[in-house]
N, CA, C and O atoms as a GROMACS GRO file, in nm:
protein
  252
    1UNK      N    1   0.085  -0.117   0.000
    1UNK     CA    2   0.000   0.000   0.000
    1UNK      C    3   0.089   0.123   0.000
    1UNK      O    4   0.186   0.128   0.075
    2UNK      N    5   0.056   0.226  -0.086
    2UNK     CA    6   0.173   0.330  -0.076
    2UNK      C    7   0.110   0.462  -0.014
    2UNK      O    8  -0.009   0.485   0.008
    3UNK      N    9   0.209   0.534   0.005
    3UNK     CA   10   0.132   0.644   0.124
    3UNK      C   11   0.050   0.728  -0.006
    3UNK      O   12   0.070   0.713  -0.126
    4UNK      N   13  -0.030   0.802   0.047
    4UNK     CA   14  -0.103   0.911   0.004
    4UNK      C   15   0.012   1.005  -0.020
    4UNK      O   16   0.083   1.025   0.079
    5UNK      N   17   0.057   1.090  -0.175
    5UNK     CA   18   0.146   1.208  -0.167
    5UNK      C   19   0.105   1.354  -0.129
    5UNK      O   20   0.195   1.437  -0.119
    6UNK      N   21  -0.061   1.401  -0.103
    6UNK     CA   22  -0.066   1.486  -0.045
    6UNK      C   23  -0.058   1.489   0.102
    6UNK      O   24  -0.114   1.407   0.175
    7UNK      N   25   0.026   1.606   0.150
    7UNK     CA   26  -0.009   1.578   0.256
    7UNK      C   27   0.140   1.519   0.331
    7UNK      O   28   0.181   1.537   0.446
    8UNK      N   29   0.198   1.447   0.221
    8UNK     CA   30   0.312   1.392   0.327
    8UNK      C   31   0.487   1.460   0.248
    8UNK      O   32   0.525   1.503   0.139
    9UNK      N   33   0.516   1.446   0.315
    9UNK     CA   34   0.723   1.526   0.301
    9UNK      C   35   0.813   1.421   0.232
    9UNK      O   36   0.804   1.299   0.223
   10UNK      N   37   0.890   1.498   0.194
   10UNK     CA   38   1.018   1.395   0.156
   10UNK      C   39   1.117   1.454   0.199
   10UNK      O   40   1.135   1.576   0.196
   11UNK      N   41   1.220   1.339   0.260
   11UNK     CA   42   1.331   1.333   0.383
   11UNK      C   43   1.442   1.269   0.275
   11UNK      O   44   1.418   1.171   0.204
   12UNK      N   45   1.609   1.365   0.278
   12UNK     CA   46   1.723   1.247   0.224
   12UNK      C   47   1.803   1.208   0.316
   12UNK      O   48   1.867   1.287   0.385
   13UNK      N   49   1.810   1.038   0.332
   13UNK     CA   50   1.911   1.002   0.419
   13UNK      C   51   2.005   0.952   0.333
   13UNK      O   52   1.975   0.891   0.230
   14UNK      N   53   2.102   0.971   0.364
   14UNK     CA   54   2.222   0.930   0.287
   14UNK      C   55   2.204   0.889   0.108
   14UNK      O   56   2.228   0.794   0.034
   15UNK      N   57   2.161   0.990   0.102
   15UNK     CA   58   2.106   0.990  -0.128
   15UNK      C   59   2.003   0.909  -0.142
   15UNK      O   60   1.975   0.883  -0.259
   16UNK      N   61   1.920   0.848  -0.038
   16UNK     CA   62   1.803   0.775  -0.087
   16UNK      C   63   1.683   0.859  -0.004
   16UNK      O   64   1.690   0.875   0.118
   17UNK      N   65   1.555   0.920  -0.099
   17UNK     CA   66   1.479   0.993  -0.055
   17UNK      C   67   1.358   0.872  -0.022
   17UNK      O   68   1.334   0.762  -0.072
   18UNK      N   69   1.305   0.939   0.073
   18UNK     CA   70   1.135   0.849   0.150
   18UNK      C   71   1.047   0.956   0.167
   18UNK      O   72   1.089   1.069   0.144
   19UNK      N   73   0.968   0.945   0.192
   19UNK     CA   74   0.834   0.971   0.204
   19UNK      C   75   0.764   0.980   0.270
   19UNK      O   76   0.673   0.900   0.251
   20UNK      N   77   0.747   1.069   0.387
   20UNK     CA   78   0.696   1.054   0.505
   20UNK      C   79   0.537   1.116   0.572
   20UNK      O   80   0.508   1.222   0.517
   21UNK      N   81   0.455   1.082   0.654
   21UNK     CA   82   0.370   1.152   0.667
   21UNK      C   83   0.349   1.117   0.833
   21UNK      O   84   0.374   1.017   0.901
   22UNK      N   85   0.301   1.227   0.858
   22UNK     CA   86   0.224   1.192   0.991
   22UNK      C   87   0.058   1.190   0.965
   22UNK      O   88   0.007   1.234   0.863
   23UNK      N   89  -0.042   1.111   1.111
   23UNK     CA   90  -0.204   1.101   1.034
   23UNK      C   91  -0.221   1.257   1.010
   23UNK      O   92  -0.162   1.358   1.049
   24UNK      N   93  -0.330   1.229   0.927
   24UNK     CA   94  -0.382   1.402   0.908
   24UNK      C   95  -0.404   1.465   1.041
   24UNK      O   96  -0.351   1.570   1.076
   25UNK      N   97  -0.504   1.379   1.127
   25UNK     CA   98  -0.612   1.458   1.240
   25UNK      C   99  -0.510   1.330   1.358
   25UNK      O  100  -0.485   1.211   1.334
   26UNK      N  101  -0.477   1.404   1.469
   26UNK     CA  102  -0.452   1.364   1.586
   26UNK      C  103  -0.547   1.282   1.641
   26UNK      O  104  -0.643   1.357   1.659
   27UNK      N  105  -0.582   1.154   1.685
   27UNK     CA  106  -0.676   1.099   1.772
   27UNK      C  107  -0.702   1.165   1.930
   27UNK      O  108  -0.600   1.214   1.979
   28UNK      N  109  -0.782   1.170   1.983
   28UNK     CA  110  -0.814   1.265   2.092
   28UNK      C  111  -0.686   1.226   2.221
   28UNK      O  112  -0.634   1.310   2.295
   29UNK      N  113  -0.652   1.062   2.219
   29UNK     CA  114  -0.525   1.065   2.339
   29UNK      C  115  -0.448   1.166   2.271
   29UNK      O  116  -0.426   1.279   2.315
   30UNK      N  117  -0.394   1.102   2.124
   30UNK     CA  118  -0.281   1.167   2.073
   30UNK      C  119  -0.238   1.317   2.124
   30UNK      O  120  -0.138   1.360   2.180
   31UNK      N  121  -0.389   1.392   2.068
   31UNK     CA  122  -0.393   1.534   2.134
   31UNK      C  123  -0.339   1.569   2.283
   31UNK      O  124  -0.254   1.654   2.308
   32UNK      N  125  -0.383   1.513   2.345
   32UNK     CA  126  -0.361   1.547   2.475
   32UNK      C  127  -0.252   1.463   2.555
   32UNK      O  128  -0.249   1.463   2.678
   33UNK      N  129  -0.154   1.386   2.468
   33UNK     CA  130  -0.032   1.361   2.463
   33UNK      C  131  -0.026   1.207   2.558
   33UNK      O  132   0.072   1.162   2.618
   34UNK      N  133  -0.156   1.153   2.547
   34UNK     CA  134  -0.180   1.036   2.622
   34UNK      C  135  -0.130   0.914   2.559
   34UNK      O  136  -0.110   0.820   2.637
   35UNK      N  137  -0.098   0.891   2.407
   35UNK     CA  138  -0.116   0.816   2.339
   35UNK      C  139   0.039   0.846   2.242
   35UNK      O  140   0.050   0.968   2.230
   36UNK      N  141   0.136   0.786   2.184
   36UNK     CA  142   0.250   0.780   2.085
   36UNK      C  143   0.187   0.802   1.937
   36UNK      O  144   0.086   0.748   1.892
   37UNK      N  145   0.254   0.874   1.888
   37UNK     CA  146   0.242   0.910   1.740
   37UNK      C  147   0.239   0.846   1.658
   37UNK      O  148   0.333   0.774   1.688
   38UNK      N  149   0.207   0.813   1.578
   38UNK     CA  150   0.247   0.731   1.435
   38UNK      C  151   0.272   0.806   1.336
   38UNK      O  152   0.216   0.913   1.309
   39UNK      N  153   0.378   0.742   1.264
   39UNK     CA  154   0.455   0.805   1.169
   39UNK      C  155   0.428   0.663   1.028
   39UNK      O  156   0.406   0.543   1.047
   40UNK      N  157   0.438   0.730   0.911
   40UNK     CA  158   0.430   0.597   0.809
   40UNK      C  159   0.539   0.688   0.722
   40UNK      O  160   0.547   0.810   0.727
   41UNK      N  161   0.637   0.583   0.624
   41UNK     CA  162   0.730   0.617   0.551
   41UNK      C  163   0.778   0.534   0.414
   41UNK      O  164   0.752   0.414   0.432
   42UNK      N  165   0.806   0.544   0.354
   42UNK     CA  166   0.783   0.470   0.215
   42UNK      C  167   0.941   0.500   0.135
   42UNK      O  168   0.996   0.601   0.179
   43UNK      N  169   1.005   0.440   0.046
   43UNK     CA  170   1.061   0.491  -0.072
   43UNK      C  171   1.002   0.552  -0.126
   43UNK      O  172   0.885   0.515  -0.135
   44UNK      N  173   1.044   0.699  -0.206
   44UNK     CA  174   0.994   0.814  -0.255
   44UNK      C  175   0.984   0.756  -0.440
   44UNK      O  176   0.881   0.759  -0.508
   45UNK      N  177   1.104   0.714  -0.480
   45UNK     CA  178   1.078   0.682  -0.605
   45UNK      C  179   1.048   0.488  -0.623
   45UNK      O  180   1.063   0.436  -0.734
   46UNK      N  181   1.015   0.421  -0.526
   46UNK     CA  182   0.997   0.296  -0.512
   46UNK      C  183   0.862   0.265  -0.457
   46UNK      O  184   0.857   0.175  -0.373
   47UNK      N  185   0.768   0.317  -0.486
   47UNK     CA  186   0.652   0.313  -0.344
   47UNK      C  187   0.610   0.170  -0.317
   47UNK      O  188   0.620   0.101  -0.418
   48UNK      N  189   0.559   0.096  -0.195
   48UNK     CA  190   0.512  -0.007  -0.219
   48UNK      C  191   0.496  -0.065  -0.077
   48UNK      O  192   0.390  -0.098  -0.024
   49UNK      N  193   0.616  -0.072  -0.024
   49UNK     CA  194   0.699  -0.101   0.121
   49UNK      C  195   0.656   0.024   0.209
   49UNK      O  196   0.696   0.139   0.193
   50UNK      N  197   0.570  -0.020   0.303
   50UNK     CA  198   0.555   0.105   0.390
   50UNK      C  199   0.598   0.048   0.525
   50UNK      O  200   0.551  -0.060   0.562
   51UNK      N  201   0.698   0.127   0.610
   51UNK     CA  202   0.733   0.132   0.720
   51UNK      C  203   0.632   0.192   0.831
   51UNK      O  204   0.596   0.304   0.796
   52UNK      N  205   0.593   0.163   0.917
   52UNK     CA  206   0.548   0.247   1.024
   52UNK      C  207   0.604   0.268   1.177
   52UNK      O  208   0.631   0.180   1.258
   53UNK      N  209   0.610   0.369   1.188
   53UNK     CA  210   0.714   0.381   1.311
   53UNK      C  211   0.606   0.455   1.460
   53UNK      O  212   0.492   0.500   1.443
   54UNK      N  213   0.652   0.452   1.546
   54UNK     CA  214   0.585   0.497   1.648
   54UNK      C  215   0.669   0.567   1.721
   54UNK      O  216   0.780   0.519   1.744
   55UNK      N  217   0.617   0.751   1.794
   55UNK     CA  218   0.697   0.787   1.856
   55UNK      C  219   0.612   0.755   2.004
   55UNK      O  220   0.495   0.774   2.038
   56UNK      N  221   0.725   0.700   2.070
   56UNK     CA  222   0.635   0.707   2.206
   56UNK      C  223   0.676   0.869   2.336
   56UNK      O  224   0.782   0.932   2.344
   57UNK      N  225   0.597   0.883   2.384
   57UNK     CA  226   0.657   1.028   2.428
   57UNK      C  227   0.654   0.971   2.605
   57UNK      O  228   0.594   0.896   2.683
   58UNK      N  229   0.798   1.098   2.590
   58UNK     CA  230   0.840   1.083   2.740
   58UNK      C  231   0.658   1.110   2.813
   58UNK      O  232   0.552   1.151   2.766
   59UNK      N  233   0.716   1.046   2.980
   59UNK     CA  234   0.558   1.063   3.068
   59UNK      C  235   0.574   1.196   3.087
   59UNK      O  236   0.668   1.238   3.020
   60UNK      N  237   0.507   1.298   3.166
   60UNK     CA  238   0.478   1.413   3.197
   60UNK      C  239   0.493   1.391   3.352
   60UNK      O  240   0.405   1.338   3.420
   61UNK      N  241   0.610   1.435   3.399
   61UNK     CA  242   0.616   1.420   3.564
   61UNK      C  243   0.633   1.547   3.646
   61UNK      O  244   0.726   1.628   3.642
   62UNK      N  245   0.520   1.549   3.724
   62UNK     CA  246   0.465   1.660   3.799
   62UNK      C  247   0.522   1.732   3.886
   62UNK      O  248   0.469   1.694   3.991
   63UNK      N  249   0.609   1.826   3.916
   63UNK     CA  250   0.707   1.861   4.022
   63UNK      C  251   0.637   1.910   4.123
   63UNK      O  252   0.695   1.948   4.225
   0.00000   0.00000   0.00000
């Protein structure tokens, strides 16, 4: 399945470009930072292979 090109960036790592997007709309944890991100990424001139990555975010600790 290849990503959607509106909407998503292209990144060069070392001379090979990808394709990256984050979702359009945040899910309501996401928003409020309850929940890790998802990221999806592809070869830019290869599409086909989609990676998905997850950021997980530090906790929020209360001083």
């Amino acid at each position: 399945m290849a990503l959607v090109t509106k909407g998503s960036r292209l990144i060069t790592v070392d001379g090979t470009t990808y394709r990256w997007r984050l979702r359009g709309r945040p899910t309501y944890d996401q928003g409020l930072a309850h929940s890790p991100l998802t990221y999806a990424a592809e070869h830019a001139e290869k599409p086909g292979t989609t990676l998905v990555a997850r950021r997980l975010l530090p906790a929020v600790v209360a001083a």
